[in-house]
C-alpha positions in Angstrom: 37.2 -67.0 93.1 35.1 -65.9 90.3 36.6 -65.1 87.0 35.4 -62.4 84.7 35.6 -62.7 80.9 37.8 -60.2 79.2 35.8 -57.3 77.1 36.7 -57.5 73.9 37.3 -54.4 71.6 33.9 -53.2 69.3 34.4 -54.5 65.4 33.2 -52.6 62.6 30.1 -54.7 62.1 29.2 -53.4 66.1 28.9 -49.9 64.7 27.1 -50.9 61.5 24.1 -52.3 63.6 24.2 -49.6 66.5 23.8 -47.3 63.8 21.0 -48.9 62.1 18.9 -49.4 65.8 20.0 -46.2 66.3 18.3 -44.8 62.9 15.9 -48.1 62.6 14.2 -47.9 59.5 15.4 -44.4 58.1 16.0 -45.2 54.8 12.7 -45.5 53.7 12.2 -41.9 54.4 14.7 -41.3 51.1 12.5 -40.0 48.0 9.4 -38.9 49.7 8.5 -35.8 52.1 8.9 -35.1 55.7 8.1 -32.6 58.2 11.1 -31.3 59.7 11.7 -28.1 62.4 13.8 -25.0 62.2 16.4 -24.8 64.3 18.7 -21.7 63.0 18.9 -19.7 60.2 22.5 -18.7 58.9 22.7 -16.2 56.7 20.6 -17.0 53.3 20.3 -20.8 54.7 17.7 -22.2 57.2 19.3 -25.2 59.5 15.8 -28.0 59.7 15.9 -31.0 61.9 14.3 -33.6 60.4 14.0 -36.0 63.4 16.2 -38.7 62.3 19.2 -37.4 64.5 20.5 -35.5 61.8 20.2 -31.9 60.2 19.6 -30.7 56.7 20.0 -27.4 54.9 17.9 -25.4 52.4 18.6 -22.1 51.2 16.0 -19.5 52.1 15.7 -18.6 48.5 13.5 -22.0 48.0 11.1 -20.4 50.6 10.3 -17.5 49.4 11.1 -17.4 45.5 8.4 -16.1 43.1 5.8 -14.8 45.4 5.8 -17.4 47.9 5.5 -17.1 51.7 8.0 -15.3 54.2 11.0 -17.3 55.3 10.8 -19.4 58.3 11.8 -18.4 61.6 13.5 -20.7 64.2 10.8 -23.4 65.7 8.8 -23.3 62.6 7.9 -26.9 61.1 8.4 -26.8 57.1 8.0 -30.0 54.9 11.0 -30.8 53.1 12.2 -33.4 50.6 14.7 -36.1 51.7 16.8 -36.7 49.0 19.4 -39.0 51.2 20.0 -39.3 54.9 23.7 -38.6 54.8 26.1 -36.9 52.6 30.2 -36.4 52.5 29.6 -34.0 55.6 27.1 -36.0 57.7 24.4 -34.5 56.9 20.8 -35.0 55.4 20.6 -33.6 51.9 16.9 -31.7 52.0 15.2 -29.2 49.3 12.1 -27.7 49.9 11.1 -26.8 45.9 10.9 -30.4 45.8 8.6 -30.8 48.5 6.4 -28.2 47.2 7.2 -30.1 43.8 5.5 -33.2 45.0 2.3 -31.7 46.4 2.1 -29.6 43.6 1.9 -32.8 41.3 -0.8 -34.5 43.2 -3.0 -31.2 42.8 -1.9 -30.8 39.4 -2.3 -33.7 38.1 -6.2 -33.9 39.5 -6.9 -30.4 37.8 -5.7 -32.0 34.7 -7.9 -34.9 34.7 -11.2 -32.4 35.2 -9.8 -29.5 33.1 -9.9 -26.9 35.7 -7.3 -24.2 35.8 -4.6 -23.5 38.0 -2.5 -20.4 39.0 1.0 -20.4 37.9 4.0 -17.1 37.6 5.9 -16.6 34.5 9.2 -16.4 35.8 12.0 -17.3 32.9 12.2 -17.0 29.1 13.2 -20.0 26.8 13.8 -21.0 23.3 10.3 -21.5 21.8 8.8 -20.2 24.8 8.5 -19.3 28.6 9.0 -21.5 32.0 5.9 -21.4 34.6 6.4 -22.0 38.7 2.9 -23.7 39.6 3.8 -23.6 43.1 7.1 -25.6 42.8 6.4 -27.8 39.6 7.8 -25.9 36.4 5.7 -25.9 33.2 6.9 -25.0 29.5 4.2 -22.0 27.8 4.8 -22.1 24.3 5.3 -18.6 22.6 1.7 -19.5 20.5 -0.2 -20.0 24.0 0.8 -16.8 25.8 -2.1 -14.5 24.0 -4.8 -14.8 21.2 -2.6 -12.5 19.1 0.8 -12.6 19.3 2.3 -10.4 22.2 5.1 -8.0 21.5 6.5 -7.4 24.9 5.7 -10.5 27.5 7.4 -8.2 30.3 4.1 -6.6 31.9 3.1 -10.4 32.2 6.3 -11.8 34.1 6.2 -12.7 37.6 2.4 -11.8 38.1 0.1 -14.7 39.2 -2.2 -15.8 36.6 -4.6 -18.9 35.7 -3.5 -21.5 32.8 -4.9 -24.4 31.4 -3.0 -27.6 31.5 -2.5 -29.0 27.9 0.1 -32.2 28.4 1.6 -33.9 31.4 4.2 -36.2 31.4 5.1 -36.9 35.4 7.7 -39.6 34.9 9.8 -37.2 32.5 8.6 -34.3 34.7 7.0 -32.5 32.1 4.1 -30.1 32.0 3.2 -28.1 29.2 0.3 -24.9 29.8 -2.1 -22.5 27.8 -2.4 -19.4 28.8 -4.3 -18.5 25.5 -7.0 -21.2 26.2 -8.1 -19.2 29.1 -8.4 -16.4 27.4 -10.7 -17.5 25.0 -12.8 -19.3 27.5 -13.2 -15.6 28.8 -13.7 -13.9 26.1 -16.4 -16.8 24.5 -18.3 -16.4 27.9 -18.1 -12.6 27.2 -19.2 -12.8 23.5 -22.1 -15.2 24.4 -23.4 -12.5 26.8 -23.5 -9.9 24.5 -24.9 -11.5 21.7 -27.1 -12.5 23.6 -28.5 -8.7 24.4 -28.1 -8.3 20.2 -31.3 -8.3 18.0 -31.0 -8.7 13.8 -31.9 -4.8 12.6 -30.6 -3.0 15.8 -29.0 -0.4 15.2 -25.8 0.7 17.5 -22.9 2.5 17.7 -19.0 1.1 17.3 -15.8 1.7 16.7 -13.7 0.5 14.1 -11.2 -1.6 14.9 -9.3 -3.0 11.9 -9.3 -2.5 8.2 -9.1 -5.0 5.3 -9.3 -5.2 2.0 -12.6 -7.0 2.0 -14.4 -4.7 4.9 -14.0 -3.8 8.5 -14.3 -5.0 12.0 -15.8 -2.9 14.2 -16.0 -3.1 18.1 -19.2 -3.0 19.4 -18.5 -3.3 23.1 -16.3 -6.3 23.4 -17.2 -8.9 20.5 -16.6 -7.5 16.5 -19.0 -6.9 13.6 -17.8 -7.3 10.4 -19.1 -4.4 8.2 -18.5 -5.6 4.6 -17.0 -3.7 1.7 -20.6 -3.8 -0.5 -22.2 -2.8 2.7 -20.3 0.3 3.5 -22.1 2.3 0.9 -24.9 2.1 -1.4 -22.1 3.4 -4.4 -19.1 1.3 -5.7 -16.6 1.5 -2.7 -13.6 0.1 -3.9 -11.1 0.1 -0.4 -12.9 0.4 3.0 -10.5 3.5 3.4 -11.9 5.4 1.4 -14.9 5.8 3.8 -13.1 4.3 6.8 -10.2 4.9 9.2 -9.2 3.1 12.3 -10.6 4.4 15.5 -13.7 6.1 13.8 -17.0 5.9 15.8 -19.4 4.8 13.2 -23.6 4.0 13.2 -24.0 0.4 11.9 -27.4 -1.6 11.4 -27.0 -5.2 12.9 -28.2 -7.4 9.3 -27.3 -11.1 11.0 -26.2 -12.9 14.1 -24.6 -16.0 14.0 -24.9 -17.5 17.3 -23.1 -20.4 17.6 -20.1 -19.1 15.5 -21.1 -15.5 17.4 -20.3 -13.5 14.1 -21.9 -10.8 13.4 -22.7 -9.2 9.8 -23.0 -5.5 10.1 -24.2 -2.5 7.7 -23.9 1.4 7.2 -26.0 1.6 3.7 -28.9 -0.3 5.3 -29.5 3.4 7.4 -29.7 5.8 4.0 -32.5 5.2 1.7 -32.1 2.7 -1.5 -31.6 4.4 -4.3 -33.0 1.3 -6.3 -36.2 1.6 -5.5 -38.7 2.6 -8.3 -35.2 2.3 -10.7 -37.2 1.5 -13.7 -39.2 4.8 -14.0 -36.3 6.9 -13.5 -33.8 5.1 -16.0 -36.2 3.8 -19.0 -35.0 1.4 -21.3 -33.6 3.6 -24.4 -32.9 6.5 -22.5 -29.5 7.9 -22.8 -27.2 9.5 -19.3 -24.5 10.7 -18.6 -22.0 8.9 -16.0 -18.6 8.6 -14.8 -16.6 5.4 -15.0 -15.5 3.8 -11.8 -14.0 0.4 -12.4 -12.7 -1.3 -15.5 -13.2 -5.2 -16.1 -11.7 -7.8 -18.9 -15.6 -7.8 -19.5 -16.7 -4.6 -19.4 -16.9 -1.0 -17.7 -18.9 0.0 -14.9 -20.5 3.2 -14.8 -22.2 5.0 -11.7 -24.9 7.1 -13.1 -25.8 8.7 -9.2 -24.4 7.6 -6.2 -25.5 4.2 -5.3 -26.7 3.4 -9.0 -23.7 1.5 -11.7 -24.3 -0.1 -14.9 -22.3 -2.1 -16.7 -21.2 -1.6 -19.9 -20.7 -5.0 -22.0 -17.0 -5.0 -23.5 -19.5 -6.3 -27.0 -21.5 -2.9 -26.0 -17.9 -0.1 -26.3 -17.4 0.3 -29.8 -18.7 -0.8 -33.1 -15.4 -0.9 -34.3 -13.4 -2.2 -32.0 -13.9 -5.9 -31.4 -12.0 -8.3 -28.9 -9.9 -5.4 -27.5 -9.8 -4.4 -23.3 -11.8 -1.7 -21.7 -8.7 0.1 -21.0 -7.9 0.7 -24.8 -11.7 2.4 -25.2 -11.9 4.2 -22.2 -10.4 4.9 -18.7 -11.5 5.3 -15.2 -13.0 8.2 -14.2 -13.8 9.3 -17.4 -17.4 11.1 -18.3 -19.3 8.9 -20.6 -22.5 9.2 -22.5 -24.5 5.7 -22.3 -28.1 4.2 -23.3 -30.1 2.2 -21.3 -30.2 -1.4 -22.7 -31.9 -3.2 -19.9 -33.1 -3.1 -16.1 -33.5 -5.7 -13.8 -34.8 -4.2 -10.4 -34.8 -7.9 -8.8 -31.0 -8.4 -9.7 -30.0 -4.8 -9.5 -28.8 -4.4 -12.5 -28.6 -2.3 -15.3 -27.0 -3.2 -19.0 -26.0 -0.1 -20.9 -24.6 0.7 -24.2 -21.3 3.0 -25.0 -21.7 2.5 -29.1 -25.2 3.4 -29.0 -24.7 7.1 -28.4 -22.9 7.3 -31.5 -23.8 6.6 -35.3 -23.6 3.1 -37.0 -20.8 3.6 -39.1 -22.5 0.7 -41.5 -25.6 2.8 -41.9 -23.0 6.0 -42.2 -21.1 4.2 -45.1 -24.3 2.7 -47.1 -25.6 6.6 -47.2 -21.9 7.9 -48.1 -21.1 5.3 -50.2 -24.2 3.3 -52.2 -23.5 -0.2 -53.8 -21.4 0.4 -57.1 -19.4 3.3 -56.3 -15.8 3.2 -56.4 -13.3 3.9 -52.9 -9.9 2.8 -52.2 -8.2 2.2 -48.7 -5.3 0.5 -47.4 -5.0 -3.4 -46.8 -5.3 -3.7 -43.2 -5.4 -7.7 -43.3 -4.7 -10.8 -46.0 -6.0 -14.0 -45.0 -7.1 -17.3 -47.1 -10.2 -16.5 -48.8 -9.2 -12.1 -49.2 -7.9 -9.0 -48.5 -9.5 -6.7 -45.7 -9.6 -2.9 -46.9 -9.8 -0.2 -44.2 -12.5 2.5 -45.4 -13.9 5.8 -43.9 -15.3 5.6 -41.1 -12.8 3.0 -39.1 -14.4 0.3 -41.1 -13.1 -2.5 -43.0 -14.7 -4.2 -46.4 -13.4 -7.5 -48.2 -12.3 -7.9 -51.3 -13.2 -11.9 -51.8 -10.7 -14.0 -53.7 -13.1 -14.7 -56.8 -13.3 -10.7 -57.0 -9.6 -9.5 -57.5 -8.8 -10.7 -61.1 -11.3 -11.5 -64.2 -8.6 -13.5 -65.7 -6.8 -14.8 -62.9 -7.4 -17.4 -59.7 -7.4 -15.4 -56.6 -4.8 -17.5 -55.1 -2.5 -16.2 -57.4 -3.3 -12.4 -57.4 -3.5 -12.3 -54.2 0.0 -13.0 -53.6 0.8 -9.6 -55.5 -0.6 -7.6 -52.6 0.9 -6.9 -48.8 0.1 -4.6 -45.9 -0.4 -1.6 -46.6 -1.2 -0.9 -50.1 -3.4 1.5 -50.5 -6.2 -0.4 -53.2 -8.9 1.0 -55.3 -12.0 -1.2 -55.2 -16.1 -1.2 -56.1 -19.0 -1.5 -53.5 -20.7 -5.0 -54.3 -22.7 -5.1 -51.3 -23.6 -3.6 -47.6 -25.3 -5.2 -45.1 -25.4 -3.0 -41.8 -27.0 -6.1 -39.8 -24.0 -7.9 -39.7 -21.7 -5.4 -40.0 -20.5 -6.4 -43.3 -18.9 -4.5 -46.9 -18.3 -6.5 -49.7 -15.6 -5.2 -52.5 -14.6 -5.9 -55.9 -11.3 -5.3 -57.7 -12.0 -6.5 -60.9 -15.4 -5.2 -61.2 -13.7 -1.6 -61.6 -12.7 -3.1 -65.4 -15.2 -4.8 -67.8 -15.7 -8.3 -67.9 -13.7 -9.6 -71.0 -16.1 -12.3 -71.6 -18.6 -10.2 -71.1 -17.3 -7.6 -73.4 -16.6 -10.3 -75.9 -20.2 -11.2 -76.5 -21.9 -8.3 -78.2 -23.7 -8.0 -80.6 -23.1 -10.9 -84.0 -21.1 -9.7 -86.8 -19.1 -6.9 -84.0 -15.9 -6.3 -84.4 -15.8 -8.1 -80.2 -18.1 -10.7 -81.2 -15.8 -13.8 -80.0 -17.9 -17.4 -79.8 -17.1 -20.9 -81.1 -16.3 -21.2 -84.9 -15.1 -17.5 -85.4 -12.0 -16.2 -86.2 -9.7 -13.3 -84.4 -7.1 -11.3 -84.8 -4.9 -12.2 -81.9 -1.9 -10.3 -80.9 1.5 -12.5 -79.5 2.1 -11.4 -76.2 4.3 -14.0 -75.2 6.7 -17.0 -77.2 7.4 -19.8 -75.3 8.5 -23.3 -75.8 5.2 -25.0 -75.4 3.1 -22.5 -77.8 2.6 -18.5 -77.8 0.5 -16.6 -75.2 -2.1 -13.9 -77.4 -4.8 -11.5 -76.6 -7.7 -11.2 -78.9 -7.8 -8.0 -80.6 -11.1 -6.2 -79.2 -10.9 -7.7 -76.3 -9.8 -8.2 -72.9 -9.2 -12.2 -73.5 -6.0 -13.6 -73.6 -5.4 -17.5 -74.9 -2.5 -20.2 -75.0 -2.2 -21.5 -78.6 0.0 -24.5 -78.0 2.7 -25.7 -80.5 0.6 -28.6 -81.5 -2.3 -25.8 -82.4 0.7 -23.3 -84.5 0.2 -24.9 -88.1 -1.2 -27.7 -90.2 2.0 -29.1 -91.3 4.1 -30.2 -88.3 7.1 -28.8 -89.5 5.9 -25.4 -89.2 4.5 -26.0 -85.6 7.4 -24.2 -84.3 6.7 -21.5 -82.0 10.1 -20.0 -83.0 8.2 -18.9 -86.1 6.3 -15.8 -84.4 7.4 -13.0 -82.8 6.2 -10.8 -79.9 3.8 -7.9 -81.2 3.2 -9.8 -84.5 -0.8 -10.2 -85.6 -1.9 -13.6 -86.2 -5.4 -14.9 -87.1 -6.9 -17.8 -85.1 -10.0 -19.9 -85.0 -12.0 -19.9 -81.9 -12.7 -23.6 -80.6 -13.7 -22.8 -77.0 -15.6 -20.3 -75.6 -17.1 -21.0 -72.5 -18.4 -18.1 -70.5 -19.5 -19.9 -67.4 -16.0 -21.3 -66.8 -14.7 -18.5 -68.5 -12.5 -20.3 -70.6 -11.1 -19.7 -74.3 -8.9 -21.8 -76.8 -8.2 -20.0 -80.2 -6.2 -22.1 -82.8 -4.0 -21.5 -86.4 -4.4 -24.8 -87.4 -8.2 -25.1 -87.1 -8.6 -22.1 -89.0 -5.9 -22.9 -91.8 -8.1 -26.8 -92.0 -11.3 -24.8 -91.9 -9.9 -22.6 -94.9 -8.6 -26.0 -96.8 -12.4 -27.3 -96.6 -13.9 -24.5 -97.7 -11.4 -23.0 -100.8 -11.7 -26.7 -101.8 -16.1 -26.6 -101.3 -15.8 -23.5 -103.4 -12.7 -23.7 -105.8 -12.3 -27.1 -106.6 -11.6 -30.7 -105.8 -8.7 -33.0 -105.8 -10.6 -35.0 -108.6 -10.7 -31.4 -111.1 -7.0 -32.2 -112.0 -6.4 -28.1 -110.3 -3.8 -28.9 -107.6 -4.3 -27.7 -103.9 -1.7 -24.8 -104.4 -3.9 -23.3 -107.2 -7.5 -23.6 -105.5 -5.8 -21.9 -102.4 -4.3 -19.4 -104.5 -7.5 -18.7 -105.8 -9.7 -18.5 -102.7 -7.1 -16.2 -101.3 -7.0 -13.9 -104.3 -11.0 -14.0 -103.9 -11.0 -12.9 -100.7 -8.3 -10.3 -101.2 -10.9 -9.1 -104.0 -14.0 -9.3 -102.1 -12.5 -6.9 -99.0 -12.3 -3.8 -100.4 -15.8 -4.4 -101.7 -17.2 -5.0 -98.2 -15.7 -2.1 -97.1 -17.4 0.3 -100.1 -21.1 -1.3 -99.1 -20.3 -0.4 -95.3 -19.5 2.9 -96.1 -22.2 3.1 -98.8 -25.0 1.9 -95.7 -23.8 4.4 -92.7 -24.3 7.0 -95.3 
């Protein structure tokens, strides 16, 4: 009898391995792409088999999302993505935008390495930018690479199939970034090249104006832009392109020079009307004078347009003969008819140097005729500075009265102080030189020299030198001596105390009195320094010598009271005689 071995119950283990040589290898299918086959669609979800005795689901959306293909019908082999085999409800977890994902990055990544473009959608707006499907891998467009300039409104470019340029990819983080404005300028340099090529240098053509700045304007001329320059609008002074200019205008330009590697073009509208410059120096002849309107102002001048097309400057040294170191603005203003002469003409340079002051009168030459050297005028004192005072005088011109010429008696540093803005001052014409623009004055030349006055004839009642006495009048008592003026005369002198008296008890300037007469000895008088001393005591020693010379000595036994009694009584005598014999010869 044959015994059979009892079956024993499958473990858990058993199912483990008839599940694994039921699937065999399966698992390596997990993170890559497989073909798989639909076998129902249910609602928005298509039900693929992919082969491994199990099912996976993708939602239809994956199919057909951003211009894509049709969804699949029943039977149809797609590719899918297995993510895992199994999942919480036994089944295969599957995404087609993964599978496109993949193939996409193989593509991608090879159009990247040979810079070609690829075609990509715009489909979703982000911060900083825009997302890009390129047929299942999503790229980041940065706002600055959607356009050339920036774009407003991005909606007539959403969801449109376009080429991009791929600027950065990073697969292991999954990121792609794209230019859309790269391609454009490819484009448009293929389209620029072309039609500079068919450009010639003085061709003239027809475009349209495009955009206005403050330095000229661009104008279209068929798909690449000229730049017409400000100083090229117009042979005249144009000082906005709007004021010839507007957006949209159809204008006639001459083509002046082509850049062709940087493809920019220089263009002109004056170049077509004739030059007004030619054969400039006949018609404006150095010293001729013109008539012209003022059409800009400068810190260094005025320009002034003499006929269209044709401005001369006027030098801010050229405005006013007056009027030194001020602005333009403060002589004239713009648009303002202005007679000018013609200083100078450069035809090479285009340039022309004209005069404003030289219409009008030198006011120099004006004041020398009006006013000769010595007469006498008066203005007020417009300026004090270290060495005078500056005297405003007919004819908006100013003279200077020079330190050394305010006082005869006094340093100008001292007078000086005695004057201030405004006074109105009398004053004699020394000197005019109209060559440098230049009046010299004199205050104290409108009174006569005191020194001068004081030498007149010998034996004149003026005649002041060394050795003779005057009459001197006390002006002033003061502690050190008495201040006098010469009778006669202009002079005035310091007799110190030391210089009172003989005796040096009557050296007290207490003694004398303002307004009293005293008589002094001269013992300087130097005209060249213009200095004078006068003393009482050298005149009463000079009396001692000569009363004694005449009247006595100390050895006669006479004392010193009596022969200066004597003299004095002597000359006392011998006065009125003088006086008859004077009388007695002017009969």
């Amino acid at each position: 009898m044959s015994s059979v071995a009892p079956q024993r119950a499958p473990t858990r283990e058993d199912f483990a391995a008839l599940l694994d040589e039921s699937f065999g290898d399966s698992g390596a299918f997990e993170g890559s792409v497989i073909k798989g086959r639909v076998v129902a669609i249910e609602k928005d979800v298509a039900v693929v088999d992919i082969g491994l005795k199990t099912e996976g689901r993708v939602s239809l959306k994956e199919f057909t999302g951003y211009g894509r293909d049709a969804a699949p019908k029943v039977g149809e082999e797609v590719e899918v993505y297995l993510e895992r085999i199994e999942n919480a409800l036994g089944e295969a977890v599957i995404s087609r935008d993964k599978a496109r994902r993949e193939e996409s990055w193989g593509r991608l990544e090879k159009a990247f390495e040979t810079n070609e473009k690829v075609d990509g959608v715009i489909f979703n707006q982000v911060k900083g930018g825009f997302t890009v499907d390129l047929d299942g891998a999503v790229a980041f467009l940065p706002r600055s690479q959607v356009d050339i300039r920036p774009v407003r409104d991005v909606g007539p470019l959403m969801n449109v199939p376009q080429p991009f340029h791929i600027l950065k990819m990073d697969r292991r983080r999954g990121n792609i970034v794209v230019s859309r404005r790269t391609v454009l300028e490819e484009n448009r340099a293929e389209q620029r090249h072309e039609i500079v090529a068919n450009l010639e240098e003085g061709q003239v053509i027809e475009g349209v104006v495009k955009n206005i700045t403050d330095y000229g304007a661009f104008v279209d001329l068929g798909g690449i832009d000229g730049l017409l320059h400000v100083t090229d609008v117009a042979w005249r002074r144009v000082n906005h392109p709007t004021e010839v200019l507007s957006i949209g205008q159809t204008v006639r330009v001459k083509i002046i020079k082509i850049n062709h590697e940087t493809h920019r073009i220089s263009l002109g509208m004056k170049q077509l009307l004739e030059d007004p410059w030619q054969g400039i120096e006949a018609k404006y002849p150095v010293g001729a004078k013109f008539n012209g309107r003022v059409t800009n102002l400068t810190d260094y001048g005025a320009f002034v347009e003499l006929e269209p097309g044709i401005e001369g400057l006027v030098h801010v040294s050229e405005m006013s003969w007056t009027k030194k170191n001020v602005h333009p603005g403060k002589i004239i203003s713009t648009g303002q008819d202005v007679d000018v002469q013609v200083l100078e003409v450069d035809p090479v340079k285009r340039r022309i140097s004209l005069g404003l002051k030289q219409t009008l009168r030198n006011p120099w030459e004006a004041f020398a005729e009006k006013h000769p050297v010595g007469s006498k005028v008066s203005g007020e004192v417009k300026n004090k500075t270290e060495f005078g005072l500056f005297i405003g005088l007919d004819g908006d011109v100013d003279g200077m009265v020079h330190l050394s010429d305010l006082e005869w008696s006094r340093p100008g540093e001292q007078v000086i102080e005695e004057y201030k803005k405004g006074d109105v001052v009398a004053a004699k014409v020394l000197d005019v030189d109209v060559e440098k623009e230049r009046i010299s004055l004199g205050v104290k030349q409108l009174s006569a020299d005191p020194f001068a006055a004081a030498s007149l004839e010998e034996g004149g009642a003026s005649d002041v030198k060394k050795g003779s006495v005057v009459t001197c009048a006390i002006s002033e008592v003061r502690d050190a001596g008495i201040e006098v003026k010469i009778a006669g005369t202009d002079l005035t002198a310091f007799i110190k105390r030391s210089e009172l008296a003989r005796d040096r008890a009557d050296q007290r300037p207490e003694r004398f009195a303002v307004g009293e007469k005293v008589d002094a000895r001269v013992t300087l008088f130097d005209r060249k320094a213009r200095k004078v001393s006068v003393s009482i005591k050298a005149l009463e020693v000079a009396e001692e010598k000569e009363a004694i010379a005449q009247y006595g000595s100390a050895d006669s036994g006479a004392s010193l009271g009596d022969i200066l009694g004597a003299a004095l009584k002597a000359r006392e005598t011998e006065a009125p005689k003088k006086a008859k014999d004077k009388g007695s010869d002017e009969e």
